[in-house]
C-alpha positions as CSV (number, residue, x, y, z in Angstrom):
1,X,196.0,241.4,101.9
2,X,198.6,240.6,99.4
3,X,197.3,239.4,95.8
4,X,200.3,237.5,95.0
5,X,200.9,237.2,91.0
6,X,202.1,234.2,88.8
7,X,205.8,234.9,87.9
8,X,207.6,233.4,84.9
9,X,211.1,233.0,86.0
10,X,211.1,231.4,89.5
11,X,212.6,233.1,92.7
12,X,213.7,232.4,96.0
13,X,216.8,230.4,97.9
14,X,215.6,227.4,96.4
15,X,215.5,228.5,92.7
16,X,217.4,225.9,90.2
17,X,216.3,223.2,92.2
18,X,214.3,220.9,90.1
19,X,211.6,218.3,92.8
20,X,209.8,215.3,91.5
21,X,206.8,214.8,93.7
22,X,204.8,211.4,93.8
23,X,201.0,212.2,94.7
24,X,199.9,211.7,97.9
25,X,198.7,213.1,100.9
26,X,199.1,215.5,103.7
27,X,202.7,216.0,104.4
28,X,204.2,214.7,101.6
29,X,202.5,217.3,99.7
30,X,202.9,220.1,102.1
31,X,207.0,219.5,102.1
32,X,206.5,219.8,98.1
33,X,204.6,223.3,98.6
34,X,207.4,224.8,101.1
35,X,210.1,223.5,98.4
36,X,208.1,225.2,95.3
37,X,207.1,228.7,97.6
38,X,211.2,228.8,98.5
39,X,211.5,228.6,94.1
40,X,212.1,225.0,93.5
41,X,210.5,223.4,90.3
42,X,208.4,220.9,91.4
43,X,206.9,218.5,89.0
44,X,203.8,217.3,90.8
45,X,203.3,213.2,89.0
46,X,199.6,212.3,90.0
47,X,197.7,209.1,89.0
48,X,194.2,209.8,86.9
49,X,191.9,208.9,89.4
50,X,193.4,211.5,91.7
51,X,194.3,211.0,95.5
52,X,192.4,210.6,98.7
53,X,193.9,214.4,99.1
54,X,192.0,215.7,96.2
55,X,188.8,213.7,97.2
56,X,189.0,215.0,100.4
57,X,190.9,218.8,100.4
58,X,189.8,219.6,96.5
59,X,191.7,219.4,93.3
60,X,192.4,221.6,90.1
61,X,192.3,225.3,91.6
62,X,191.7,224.8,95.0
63,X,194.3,222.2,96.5
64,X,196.3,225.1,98.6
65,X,199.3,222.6,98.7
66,X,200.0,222.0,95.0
67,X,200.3,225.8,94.5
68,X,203.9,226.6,92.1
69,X,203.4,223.0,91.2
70,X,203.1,221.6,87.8
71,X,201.2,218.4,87.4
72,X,202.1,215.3,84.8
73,X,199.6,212.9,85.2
74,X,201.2,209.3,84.1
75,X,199.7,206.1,84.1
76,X,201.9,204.3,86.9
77,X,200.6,200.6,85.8
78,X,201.1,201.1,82.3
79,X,204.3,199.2,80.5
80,X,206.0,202.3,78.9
81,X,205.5,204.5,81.9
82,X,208.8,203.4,84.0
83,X,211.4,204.4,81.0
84,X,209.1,207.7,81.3
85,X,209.8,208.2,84.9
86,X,212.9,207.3,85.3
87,X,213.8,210.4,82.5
88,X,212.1,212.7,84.7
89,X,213.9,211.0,87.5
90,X,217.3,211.5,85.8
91,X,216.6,215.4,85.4
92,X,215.5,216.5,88.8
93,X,217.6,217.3,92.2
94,X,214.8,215.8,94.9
95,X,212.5,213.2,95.0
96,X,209.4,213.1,97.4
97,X,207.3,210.0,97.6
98,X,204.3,209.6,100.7
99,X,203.6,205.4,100.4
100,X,204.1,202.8,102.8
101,X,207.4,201.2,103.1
102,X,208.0,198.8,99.8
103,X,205.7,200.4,97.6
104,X,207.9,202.4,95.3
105,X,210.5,199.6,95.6
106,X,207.5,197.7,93.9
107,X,206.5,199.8,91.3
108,X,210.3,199.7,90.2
109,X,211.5,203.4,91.6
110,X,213.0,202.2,94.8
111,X,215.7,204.3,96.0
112,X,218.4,201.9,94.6
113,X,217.1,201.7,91.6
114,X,216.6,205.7,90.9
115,X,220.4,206.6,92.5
116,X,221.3,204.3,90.1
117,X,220.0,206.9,87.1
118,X,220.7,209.7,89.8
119,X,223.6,209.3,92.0
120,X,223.3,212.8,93.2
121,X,219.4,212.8,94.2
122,X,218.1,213.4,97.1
123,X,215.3,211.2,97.9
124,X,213.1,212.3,100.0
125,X,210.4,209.6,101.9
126,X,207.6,210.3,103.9
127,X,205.6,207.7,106.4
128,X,204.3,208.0,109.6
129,X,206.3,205.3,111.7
130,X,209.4,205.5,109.0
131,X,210.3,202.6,107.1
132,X,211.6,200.2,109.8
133,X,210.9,199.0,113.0
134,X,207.5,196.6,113.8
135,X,204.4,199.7,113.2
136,X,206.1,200.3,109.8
137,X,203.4,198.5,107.8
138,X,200.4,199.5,109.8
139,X,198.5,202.4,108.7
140,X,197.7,205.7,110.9
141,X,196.9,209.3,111.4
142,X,198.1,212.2,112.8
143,X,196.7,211.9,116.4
144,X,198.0,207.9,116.6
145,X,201.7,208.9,115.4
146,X,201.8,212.3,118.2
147,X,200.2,209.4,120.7
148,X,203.0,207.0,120.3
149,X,205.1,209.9,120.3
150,X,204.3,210.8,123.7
151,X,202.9,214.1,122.5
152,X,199.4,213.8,122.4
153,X,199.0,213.1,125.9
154,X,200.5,216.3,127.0
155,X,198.0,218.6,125.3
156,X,194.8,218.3,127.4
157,X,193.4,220.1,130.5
158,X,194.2,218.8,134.2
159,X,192.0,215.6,134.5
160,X,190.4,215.5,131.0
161,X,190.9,213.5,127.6
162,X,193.7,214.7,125.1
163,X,192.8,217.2,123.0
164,X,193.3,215.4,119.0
165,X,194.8,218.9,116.9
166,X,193.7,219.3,113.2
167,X,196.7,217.4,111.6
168,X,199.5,219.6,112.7
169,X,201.6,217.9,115.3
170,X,202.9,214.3,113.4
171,X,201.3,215.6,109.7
172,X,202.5,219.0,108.9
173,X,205.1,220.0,111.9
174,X,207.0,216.8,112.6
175,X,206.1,215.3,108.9
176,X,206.0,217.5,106.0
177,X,208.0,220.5,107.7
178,X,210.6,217.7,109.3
179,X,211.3,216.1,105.4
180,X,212.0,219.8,104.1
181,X,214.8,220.6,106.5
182,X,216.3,217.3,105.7
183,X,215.9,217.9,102.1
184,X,217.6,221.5,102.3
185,X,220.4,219.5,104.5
186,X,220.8,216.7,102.3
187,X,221.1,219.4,99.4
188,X,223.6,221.4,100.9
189,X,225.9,218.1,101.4
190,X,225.6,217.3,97.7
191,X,227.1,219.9,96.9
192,X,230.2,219.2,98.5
193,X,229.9,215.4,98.4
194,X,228.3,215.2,95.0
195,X,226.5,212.2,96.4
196,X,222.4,212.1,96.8
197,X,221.0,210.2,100.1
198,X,217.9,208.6,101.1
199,X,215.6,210.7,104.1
200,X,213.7,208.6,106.4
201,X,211.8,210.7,107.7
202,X,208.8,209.8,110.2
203,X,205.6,211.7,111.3
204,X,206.0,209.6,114.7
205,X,209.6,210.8,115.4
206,X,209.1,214.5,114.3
207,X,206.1,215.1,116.6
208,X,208.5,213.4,119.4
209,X,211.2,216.3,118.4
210,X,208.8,219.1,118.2
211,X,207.8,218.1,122.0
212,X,211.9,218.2,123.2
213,X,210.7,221.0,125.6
214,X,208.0,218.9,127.2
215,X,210.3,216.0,127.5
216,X,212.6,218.7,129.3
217,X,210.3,220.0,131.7
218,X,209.5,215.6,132.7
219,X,213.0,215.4,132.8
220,X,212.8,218.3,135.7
221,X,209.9,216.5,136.9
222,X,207.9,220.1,136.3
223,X,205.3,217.9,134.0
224,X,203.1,216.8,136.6
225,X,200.0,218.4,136.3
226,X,200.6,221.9,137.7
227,X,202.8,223.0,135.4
228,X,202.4,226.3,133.8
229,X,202.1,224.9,129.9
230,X,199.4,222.5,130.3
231,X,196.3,224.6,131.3
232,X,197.0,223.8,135.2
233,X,197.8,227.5,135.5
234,X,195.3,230.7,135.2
235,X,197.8,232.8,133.2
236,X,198.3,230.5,130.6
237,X,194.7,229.2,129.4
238,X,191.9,230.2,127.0
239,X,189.2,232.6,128.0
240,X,185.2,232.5,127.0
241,X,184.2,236.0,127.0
242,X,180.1,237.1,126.9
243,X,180.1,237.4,123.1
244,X,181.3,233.6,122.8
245,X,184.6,234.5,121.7
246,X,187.9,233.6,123.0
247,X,190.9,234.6,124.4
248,X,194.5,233.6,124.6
249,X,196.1,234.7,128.8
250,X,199.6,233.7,128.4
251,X,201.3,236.3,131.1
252,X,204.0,233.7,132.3
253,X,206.7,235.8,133.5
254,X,206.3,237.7,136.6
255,X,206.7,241.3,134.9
256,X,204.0,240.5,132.5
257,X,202.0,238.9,135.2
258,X,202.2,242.4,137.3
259,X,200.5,244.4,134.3
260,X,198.2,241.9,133.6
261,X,196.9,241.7,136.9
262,X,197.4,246.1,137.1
263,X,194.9,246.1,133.8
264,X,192.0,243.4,135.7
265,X,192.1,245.9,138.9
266,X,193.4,242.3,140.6
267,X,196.8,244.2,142.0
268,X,195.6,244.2,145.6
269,X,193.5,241.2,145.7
270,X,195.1,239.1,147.7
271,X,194.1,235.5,146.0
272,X,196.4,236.9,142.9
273,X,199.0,239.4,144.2
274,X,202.3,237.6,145.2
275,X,201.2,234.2,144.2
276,X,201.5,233.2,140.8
277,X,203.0,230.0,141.2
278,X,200.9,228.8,144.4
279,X,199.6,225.8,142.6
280,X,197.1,225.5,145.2
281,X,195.4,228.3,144.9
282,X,195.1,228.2,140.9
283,X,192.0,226.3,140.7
284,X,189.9,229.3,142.9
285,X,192.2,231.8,140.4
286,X,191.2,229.9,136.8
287,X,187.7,230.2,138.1
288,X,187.7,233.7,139.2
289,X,189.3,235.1,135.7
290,X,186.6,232.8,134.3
291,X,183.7,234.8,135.9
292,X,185.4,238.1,135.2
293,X,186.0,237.5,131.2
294,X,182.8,236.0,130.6
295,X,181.4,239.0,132.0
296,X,182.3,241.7,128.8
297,X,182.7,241.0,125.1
298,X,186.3,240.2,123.7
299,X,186.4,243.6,122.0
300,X,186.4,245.1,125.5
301,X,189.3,243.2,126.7
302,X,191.4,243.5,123.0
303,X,191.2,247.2,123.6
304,X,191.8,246.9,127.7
305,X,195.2,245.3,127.3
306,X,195.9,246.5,123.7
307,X,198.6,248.7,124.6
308,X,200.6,246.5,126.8
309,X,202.9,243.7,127.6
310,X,200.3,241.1,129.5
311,X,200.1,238.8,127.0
312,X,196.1,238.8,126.1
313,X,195.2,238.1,122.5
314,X,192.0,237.4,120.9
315,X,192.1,233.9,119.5
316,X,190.7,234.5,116.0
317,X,188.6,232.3,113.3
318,X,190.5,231.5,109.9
319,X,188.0,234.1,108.4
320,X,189.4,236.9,111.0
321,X,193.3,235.9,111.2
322,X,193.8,237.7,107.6
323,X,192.1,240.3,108.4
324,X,194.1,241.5,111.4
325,X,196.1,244.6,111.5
326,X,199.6,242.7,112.2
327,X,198.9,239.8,109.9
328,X,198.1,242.5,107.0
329,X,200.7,244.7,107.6
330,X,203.3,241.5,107.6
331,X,201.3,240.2,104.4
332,X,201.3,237.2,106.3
333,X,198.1,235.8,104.0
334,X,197.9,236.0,100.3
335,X,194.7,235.7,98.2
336,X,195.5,233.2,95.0
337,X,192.5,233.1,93.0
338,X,190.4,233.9,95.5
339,X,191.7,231.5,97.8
340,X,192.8,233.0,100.9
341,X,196.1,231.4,102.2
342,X,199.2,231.6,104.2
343,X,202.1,233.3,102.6
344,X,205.4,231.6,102.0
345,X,207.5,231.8,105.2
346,X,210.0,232.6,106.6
347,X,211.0,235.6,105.3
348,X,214.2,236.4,103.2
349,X,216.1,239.4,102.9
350,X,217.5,239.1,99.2
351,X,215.2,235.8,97.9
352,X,212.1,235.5,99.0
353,X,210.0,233.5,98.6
354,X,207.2,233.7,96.3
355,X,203.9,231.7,94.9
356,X,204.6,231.5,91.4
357,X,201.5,230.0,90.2
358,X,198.1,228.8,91.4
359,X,197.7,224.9,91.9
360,X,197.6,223.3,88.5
361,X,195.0,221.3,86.9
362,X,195.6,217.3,87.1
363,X,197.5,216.6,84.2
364,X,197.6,220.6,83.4
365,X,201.7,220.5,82.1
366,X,202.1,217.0,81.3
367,X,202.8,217.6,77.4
368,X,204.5,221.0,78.7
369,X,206.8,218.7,81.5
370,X,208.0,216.2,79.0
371,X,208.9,218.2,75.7
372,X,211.4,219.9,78.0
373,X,213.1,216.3,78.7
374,X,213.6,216.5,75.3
375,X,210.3,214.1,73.9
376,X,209.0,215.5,70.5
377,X,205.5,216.5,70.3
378,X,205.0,213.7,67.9
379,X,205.9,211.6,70.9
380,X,203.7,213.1,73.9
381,X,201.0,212.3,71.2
382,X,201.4,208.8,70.8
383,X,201.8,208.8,74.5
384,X,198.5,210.5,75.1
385,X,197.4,208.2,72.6
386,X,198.6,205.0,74.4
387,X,197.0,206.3,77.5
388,X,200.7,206.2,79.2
389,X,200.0,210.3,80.0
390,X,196.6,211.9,80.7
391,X,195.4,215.2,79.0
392,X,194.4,217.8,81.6
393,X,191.2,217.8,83.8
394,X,189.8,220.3,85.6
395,X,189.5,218.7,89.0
396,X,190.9,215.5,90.5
């Protein structure tokens, strides 16, 4: 496993570009860690009393997403904290802010007002239903933004309840991932335009984008229950074996399909040979590849079809995935601090991407942050002092 190292001068296809993140949680703080892994400064401004994230994920060390962040801890409510931010506003290239719709417009860093300092910025906002339209108040969660999306409801097994994923579909996939691209596209047009823009991007519509191929297959009227992609079919489900581990069966096209059923001795049997897609008889197939994995452990059946093209894979725990042969030999997993993590991705052939420093402590560079907007250090006293910037705590 890769034991990635703090670097001094930042690197990666992002490196010069200077992100202020408002706090918050889940995406919005995910879309700052792809920024900072790709070699973006991001200045992380957190409130004292930390976030729901930190309460619930971990802060100081341990909150994976802040890592290459540096963390100014300000005093939002106090007087002589807008002049503050709106210098730090002035000086960076991106904005992210997580609230609801009319909440940074009340704490006086709307996107009006902070073009106004910054006509080039690129300001970046993350909700989960966007910022207009009648849910736009309401509060929610990952599985109620993929449900109105229409993409929760395709992710269960024929004739049972949707299965609710950890926070991936609407959080991290169609939110936090979703406002990065638009930030890099938004970016890229500033340079030619030498105008910033506003990003409105929604957790509700990105988990609708990431299911355009489902939407496809209704469109073909293929989404009805027997289709190959929703557990209906025997090749493309998840095995018990006798050990209690899993498998992933995924041999969809015919030629994988051939091996797969060459390797299980199932060539000649005629339930299986010749009738892949005989919807009818899938039922009587699921169960009979039921009985038969059950029946060794999953080592037996890694090293059975380890050498071929049919498309079986174990289905490993977070504790195995970094362990496995292809994941170490891509260094797809770093250990930062003795947290074991994914590694910046995708990968670059002349800039890649890098984790430049583990996640900071709350408040850990806000004396650091602010003497390199020019403030004396007489001045970050007296605003320690006032209470307008906190000094650095170990956790959140």
């Amino acid at each position: 496993m890769d034991k990635t190292v703090t670097h001094k001068q930042r690197q990666g296809p992002l490196a010069g570009i200077k992100v202020l993140e408002f706090a918050g949680i889940g995406p919005g703080p995910f879309c700052g860690m792809l920024l900072a892994d790709m070699g973006a400064e991001v200045t992380l401004l957190e409130r004292g009393g930390g976030t729901f994230a930190s309460q619930m994920f971990g802060g100081g060390r341990k909150a994976v997403a802040n890592r290459g962040k540096k963390s100014v801890c300000v005093d939002l409510k106090h007087p002589a904290s807008k002049e503050l931010v709106n210098r730090m506003i002035g000086a960076v290239d991106v904005l992210i802010e997580g609230y609801r719709p009319g909440v940074m417009e009340r704490l006086g860093f709307g996107p009006d007002a902070c073009l106004a300092i910054n006509p080039r910025l690129v300001y970046g906002r993350m909700t989960g239903w966007g910022q207009t339209g009648p849910l736009a108040q309401r509060a929610g969660h990952d599985a109620n933004y993929a449900g109105i999306a229409g993409a929760l409801d395709s992710g269960r097994h024929r004739g049972g309840p949707p299965w609710v994923p950890p926070t991936l579909l609407a959080d991290m996939g169609g939110g936090g991932l979703l406002l990065a691209w638009g930030i890099a596209c938004a970016l890229f047009e500033a340079q030619r335009s030498g105008q910033g823009q506003v990003i409105d991007a929604s957790m509700c519509e990105g988990a609708a984008l990431l299911a355009h191929g489902l939407f496809n297959l209704q469109a073909l009227g293929a989404w009805d229950g027997r289709c190959v992609l929703d557990s209906s079919a025997p090749f493309y489900e998840v095995y018990a074996c006798a050990d209690g581990l899993w498998l992933s069966v995924c041999p969809l096209e015919p030629q994988f399909y051939a091996i797969f059923l060459e390797r299980l001795g199932l060539a000649g049997d005629a339930e299986f040979a010749g009738r892949q897609y005989d919807t009818a008889r899938w039922p009587g197939m699921k169960q009979k590849l039921t009985d038969i994995f059950v029946s060794q452990d999953r080592a037996f059946w890694i090293e059975l079809f380890a050498d071929t093209d049919a498309c079986v894979w174990p289905v490993l725990s977070m504790e195995e995935a970094p362990r496995h042969a292809h994941n170490v030999a891509r260094q797809s997993f770093v250990d930062l601090g003795g947290i074991v993590q994914p590694a910046p991705a995708p990968k670059f052939s002349r800039t890649p991407g890098q984790i430049h420093t583990e996640p900071p402590l709350l408040g850990e560079h806000s004396a650091e942050q602010l003497m390199a907007l020019g403030l004396a250090r007489g001045e970050v006293e007296q605003l320690l002092a006032a209470g307008v910037i906190m000094p650095p705590r170990p956790v959140c």
